[in-house]
C-alpha positions as CSV (number, residue, x, y, z in Angstrom):
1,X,97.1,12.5,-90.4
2,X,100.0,12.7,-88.0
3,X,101.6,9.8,-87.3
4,X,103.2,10.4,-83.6
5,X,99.9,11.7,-82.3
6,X,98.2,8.3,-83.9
7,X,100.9,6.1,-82.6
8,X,100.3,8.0,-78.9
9,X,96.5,7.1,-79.2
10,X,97.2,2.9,-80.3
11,X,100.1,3.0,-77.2
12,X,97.2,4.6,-75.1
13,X,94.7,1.7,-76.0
14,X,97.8,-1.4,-75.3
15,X,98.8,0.3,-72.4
16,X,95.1,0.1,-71.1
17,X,94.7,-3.0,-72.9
18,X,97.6,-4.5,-70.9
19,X,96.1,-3.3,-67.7
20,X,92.9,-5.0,-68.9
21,X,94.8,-8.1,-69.3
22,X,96.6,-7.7,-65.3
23,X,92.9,-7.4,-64.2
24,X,92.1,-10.8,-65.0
25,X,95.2,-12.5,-64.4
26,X,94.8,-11.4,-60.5
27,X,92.1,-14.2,-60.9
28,X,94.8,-16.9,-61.9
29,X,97.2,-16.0,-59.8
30,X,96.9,-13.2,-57.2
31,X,99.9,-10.5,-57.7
32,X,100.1,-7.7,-55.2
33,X,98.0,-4.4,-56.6
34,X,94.9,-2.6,-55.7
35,X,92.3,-4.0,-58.0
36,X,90.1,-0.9,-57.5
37,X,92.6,1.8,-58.6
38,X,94.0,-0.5,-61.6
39,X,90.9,-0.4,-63.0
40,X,90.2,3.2,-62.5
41,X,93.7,3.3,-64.4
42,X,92.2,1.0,-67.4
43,X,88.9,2.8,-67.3
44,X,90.1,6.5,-67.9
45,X,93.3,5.1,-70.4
46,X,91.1,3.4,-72.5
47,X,88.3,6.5,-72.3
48,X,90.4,9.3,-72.5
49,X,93.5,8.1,-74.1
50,X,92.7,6.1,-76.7
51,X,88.6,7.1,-77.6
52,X,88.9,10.6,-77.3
53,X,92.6,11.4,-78.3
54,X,91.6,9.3,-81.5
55,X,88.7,11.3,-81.9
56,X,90.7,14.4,-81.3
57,X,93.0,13.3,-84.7
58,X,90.5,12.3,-86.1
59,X,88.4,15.6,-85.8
60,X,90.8,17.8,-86.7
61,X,92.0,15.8,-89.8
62,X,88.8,16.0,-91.6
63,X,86.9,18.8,-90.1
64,X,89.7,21.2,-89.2
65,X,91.1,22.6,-92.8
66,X,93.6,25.0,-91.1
67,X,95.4,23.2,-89.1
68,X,96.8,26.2,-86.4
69,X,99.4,25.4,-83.9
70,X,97.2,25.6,-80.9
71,X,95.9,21.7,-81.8
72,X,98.8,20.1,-81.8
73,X,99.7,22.0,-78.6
74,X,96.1,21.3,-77.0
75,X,97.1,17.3,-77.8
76,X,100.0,17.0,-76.3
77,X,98.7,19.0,-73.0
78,X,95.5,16.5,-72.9
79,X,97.7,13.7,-73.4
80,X,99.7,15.1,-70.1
81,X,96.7,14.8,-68.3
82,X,96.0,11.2,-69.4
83,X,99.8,10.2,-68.6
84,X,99.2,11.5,-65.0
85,X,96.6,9.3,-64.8
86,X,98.1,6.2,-65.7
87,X,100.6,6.7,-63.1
88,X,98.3,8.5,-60.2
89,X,95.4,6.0,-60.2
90,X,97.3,2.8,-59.9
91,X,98.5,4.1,-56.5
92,X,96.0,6.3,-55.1
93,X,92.9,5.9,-56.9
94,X,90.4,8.8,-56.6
95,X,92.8,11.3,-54.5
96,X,94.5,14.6,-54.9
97,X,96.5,14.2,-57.8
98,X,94.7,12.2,-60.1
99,X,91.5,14.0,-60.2
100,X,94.2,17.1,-60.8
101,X,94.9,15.1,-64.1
102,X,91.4,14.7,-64.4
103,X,90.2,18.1,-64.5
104,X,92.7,19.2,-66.4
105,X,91.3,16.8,-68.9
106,X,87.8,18.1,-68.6
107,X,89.2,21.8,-69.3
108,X,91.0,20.6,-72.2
109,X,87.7,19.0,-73.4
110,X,86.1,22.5,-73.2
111,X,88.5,24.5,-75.1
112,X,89.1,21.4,-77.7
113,X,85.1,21.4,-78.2
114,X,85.0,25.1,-78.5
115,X,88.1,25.1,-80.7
116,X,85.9,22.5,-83.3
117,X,82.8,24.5,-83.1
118,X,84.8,27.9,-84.1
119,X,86.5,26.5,-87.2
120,X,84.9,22.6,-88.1
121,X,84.2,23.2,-91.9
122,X,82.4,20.4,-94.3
123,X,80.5,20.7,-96.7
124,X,77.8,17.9,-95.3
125,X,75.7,20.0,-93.6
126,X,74.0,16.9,-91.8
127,X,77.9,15.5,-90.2
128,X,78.1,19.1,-89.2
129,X,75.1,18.5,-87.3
130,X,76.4,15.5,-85.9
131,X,79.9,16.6,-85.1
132,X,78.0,19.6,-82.7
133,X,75.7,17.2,-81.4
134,X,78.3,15.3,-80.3
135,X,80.7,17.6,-78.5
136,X,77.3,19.0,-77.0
137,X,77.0,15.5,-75.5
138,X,80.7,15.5,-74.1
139,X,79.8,19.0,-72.1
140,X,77.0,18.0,-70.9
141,X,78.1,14.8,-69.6
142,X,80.7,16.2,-67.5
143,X,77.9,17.7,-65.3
144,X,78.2,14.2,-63.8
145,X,81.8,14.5,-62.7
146,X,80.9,17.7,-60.8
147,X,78.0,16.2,-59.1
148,X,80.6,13.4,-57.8
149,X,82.3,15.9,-54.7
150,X,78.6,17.8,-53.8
151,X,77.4,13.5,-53.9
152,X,79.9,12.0,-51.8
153,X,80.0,15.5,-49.4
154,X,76.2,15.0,-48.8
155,X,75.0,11.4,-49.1
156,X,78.0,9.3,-49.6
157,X,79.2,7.6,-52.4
158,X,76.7,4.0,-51.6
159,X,74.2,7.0,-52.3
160,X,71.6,7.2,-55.5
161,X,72.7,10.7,-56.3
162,X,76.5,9.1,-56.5
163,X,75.7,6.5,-58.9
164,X,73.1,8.2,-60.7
165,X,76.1,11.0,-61.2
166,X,78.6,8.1,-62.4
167,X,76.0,6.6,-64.8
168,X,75.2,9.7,-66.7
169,X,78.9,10.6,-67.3
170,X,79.1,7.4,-68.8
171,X,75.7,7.2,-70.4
172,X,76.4,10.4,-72.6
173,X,80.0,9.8,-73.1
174,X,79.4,6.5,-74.5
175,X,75.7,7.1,-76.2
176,X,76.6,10.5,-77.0
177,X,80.0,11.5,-77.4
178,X,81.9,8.7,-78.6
179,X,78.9,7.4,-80.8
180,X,77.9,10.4,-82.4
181,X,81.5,11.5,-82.8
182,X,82.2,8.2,-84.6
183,X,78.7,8.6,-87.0
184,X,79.9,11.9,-87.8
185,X,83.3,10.2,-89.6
186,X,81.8,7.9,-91.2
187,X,79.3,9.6,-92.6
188,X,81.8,12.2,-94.0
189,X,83.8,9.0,-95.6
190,X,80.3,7.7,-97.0
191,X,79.9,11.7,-98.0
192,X,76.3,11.4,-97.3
193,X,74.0,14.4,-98.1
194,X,71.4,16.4,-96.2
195,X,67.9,15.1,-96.7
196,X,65.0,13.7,-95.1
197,X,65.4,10.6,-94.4
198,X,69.1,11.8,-92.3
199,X,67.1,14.1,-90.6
200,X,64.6,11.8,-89.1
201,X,67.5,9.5,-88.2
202,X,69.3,12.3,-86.2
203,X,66.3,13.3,-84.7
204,X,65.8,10.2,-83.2
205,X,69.0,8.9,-82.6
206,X,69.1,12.0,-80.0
207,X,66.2,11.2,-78.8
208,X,66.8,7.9,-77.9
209,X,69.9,8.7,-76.5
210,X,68.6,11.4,-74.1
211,X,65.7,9.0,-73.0
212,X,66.9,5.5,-72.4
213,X,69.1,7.3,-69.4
214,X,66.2,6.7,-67.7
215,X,67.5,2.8,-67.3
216,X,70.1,3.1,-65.8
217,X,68.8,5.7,-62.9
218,X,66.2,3.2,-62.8
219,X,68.8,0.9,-61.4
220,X,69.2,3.3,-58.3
221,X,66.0,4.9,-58.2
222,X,63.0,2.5,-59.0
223,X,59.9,3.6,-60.4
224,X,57.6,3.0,-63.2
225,X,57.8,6.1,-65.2
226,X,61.2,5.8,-65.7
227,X,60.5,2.2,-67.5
228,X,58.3,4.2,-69.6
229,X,60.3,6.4,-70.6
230,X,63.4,4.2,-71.4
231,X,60.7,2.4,-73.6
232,X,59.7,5.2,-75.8
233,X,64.0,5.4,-76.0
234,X,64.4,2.3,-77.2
235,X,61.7,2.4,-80.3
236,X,62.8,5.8,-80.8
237,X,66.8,4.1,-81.2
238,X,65.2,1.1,-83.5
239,X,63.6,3.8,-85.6
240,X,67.4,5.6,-85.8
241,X,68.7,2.1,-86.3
242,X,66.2,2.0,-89.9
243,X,66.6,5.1,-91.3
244,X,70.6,4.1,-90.6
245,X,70.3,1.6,-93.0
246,X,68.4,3.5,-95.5
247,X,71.1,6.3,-96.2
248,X,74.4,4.1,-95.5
249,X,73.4,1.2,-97.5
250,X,74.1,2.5,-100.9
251,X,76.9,4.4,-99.8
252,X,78.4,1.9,-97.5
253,X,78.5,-0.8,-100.7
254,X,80.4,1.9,-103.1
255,X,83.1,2.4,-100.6
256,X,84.1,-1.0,-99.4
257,X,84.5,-2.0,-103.6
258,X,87.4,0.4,-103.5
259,X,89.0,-1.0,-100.1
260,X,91.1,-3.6,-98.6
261,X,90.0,-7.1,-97.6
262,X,90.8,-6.5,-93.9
263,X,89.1,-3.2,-93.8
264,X,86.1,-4.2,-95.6
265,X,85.4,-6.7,-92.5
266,X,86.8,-4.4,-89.9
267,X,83.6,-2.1,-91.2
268,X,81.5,-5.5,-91.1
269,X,82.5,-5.7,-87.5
270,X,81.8,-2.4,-86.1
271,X,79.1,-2.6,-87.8
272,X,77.6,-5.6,-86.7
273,X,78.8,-4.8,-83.0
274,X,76.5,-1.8,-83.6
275,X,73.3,-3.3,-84.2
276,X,73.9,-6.2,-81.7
277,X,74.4,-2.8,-79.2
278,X,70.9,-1.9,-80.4
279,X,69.3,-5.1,-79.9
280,X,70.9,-5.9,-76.7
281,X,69.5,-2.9,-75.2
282,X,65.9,-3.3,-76.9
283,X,65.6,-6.0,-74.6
284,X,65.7,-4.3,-71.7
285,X,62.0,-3.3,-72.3
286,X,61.7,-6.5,-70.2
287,X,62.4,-5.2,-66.9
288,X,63.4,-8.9,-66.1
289,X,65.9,-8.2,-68.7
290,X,67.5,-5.4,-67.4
291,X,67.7,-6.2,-63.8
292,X,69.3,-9.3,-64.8
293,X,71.9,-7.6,-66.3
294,X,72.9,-5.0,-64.2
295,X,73.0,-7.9,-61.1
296,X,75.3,-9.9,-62.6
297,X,78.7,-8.0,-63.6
298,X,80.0,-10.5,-66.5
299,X,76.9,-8.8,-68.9
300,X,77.5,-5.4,-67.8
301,X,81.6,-5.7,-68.6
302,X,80.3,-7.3,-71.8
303,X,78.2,-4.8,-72.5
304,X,80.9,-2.1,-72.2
305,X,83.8,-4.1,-74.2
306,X,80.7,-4.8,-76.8
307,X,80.8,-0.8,-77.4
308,X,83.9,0.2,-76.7
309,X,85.9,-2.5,-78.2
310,X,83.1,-3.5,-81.0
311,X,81.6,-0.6,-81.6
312,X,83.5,2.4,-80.8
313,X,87.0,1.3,-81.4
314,X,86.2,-1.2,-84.5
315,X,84.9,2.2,-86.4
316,X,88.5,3.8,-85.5
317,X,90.5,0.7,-86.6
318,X,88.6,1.0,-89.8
319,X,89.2,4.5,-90.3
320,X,92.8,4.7,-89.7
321,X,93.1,1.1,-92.0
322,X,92.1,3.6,-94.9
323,X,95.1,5.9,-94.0
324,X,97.9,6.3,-95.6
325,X,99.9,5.2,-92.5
326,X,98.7,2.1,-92.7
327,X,100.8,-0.7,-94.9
328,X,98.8,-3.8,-95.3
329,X,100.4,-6.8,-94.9
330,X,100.6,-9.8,-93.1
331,X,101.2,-8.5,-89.8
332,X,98.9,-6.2,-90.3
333,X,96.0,-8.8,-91.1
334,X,96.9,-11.1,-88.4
335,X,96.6,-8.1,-85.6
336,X,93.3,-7.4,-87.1
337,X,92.3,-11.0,-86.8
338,X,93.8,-11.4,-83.6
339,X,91.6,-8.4,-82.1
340,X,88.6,-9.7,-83.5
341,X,89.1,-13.0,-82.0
342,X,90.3,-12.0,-79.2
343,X,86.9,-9.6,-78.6
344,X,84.4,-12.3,-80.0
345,X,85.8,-15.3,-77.9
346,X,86.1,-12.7,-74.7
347,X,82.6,-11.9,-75.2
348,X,81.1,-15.2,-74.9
349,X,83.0,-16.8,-72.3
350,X,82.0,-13.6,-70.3
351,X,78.0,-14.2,-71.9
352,X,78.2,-17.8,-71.0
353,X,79.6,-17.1,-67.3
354,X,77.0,-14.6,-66.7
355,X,74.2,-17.2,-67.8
356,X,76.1,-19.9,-65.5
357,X,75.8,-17.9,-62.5
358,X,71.6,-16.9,-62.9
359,X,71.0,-20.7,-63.0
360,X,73.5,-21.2,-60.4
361,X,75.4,-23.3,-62.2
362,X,78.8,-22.1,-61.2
363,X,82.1,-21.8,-62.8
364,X,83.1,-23.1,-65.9
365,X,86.2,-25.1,-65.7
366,X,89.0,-23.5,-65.9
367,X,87.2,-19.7,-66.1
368,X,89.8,-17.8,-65.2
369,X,92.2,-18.9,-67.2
370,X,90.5,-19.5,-70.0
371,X,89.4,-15.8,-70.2
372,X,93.1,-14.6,-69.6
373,X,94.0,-16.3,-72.4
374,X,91.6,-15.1,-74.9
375,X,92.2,-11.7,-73.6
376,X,96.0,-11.4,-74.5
377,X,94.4,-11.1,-78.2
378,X,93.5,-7.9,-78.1
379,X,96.7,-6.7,-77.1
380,X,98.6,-8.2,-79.2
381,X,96.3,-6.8,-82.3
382,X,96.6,-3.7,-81.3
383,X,100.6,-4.1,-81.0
384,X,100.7,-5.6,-84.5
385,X,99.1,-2.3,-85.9
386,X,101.8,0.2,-83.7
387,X,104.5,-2.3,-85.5
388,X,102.5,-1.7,-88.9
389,X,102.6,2.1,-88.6
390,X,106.5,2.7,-87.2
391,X,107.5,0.5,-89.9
392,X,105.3,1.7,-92.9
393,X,107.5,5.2,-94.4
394,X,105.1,6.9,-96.7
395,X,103.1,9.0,-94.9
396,X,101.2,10.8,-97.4
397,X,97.9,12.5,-95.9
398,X,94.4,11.3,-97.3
399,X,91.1,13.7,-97.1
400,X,88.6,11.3,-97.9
């Protein structure tokens, strides 16, 4: 795997990581920036810089088993775009030249995605089925972006059509895109076969990820068939969720005996951030449940970092912990640790704020700061991985 377009992803995630950690220090101590656009900036580093570029390497490591030149060219011109979004949107926001960068993002997305259907090769015909599945997600998610301009032209963006439009970018890039995409890898590490019991789990998986969209335009447009069908969603993800554990199980146990203390639990995390994803959102077949969540904003940030920082990005610190550019030591365990902690304690000062304010309790002392604090963590883990690889020399590239 190549090493400078890994290090560009990790100095992708602590640069957005870092502007993560600026958006809650305003709250301590109030420093001249727009907080609007510096979180646009985090947003679309963290999305597009470090998820998809990572997926990108990833991708084309494993899948792609001749490596042509027009990759490595197509990475460095998507990670053009993402650099002229991390200096347009801290200034201007949504304006002329970052939603140039943008686009030019989304175009690179197409070509990359038909690039990876043309010449993806494995010899697991079910991860194939994931990998397509996946990039099919990432088109058809950008229909939202498009909707954004004819949105805002005709109703506004405090409109239902805006929102609705924002939510289902998000929805299938998240539930779709980066999920899928991340199944897909592991499953090719577990080198899991075809058979029934995959099928049924794919089949649902997309089915559940198609359906429960209807929560979220719920949130804009109320009505009772949309709670319905979020419903039938969420058993139909419960049902992926079993027939998960039925093929990775065995699998699962075989590979972890042959790996590393530190990436053993880094599996144990994503993991585990997975299912709590699952049960968090079965429980918004209690409507009281869901509204409750999207009112209050410390669950819906938590809900995000749960998936992209447990989830999504716990599955890529495992996979690239099994690379060859990866030296374990010390350092290396005590950024691991450090991101963990960093995530877990994060999470539950954010869970405990957010029950504080529905019983109108209030602050917890100290809040702010507290959460400012925990948050420098995950920085700093993700630095002591950049030191691990620029300082670890072999680079010999692993297949498996």
């Amino acid at each position: 795997m190549p090493k400078k377009l890994v290090l560009v992803c990790l100095l992708n995630f602590f640069i957005a990581a870092v502007f993560g950690l600026l958006l809650r220090y305003v709250f301590v101590q109030p420093i001249e920036f727009n907080y609007r656009y510096l979180t646009h900036a985090h947003s679309h580093v963290a999305m597009l810089g470090w998820v998809y570029l990572m997926l990108f390497t990833l991708i084309v490591h494993y899948f792609i088993p001749n490596k042509k030149p027009i990759y490595n060219r197509l990475f460095w011109v998507t990670q053009l775009a993402v650099v002229g979004m991390l200096i347009s949107f801290p200034f201007q926001g949504y304006a002329a030249v970052s939603i140039s960068f943008s686009t030019l993002h989304i175009f690179c997305s197409y070509y990359f995605a038909y690039l990876i259907f043309k010449h993806h090769k494995t010899n697991h015909k079910g991860t194939s089925r994931l990998l397509k599945m996946a990039l099919a997600f990432m088109l058809v998610s950008t229909i939202g972006v498009w909707c954004l301009g004819p949105a805002v032209a005709m109703l506004g963006q405090a409109s239902a059509f805006y929102q609705i439009a924002i939510q289902f970018f998000l929805h299938f890039q998240f539930n779709g895109w980066f999920l899928l995409a991340v199944i897909a890898v592991f499953f090719h590490k577990l080198q899991l076969q075809d058979s029934k019991q995959f099928r049924l789990f794919f089949k649902f998986l997309i089915i559940s990820t198609i359906l429960t969209f209807a929560m979220p335009v719920n949130w804009f447009a109320p009505h009772p068939v949309l709670l319905w069908i979020n419903g039938i969603g969420v058993i139909c993800q419960l049902t992926a969720l079993f027939y998960f554990v039925i093929i990775a199980k065995s699998p699962l146990k075989k590979l972890l005996q042959t790996q590393a203390t530190i990436t053993k639990y880094m599996y144990v995390f994503a993991l585990v951030c997975f299912v709590l994803k699952i049960v968090l959102q079965s429980a918004s077949l209690i409507p009281e449940v869901s509204n409750l969540a999207y009112q209050h904003r410390n669950f819906v940030i938590g809900f995000i970092h749960l998936t992209m920082l447990g989830v999504i990005s716990g599955f890529l610190f495992a996979f690239l912990l099994q690379n060859s550019l990866i030296k374990h030591s010390k350092t290396l365990t005590f950024g691991m640790y450090a991101f963990i902690l960093g995530f877990v304690l994060t999470e539950l000062i954010l869970l405990i704020q957010g029950g504080f304010f529905y019983f109108g309790i209030g602050l917890l002392p100290n809040y702010y700061l507290i959460l400012f604090l925990c948050s420098m963590l995950l920085p700093l883990g993700v630095g002591c991985l950049i030191y691990n690889i620029l300082n670890t020399q072999e680079n010999v590239p692993k297949t498996t």
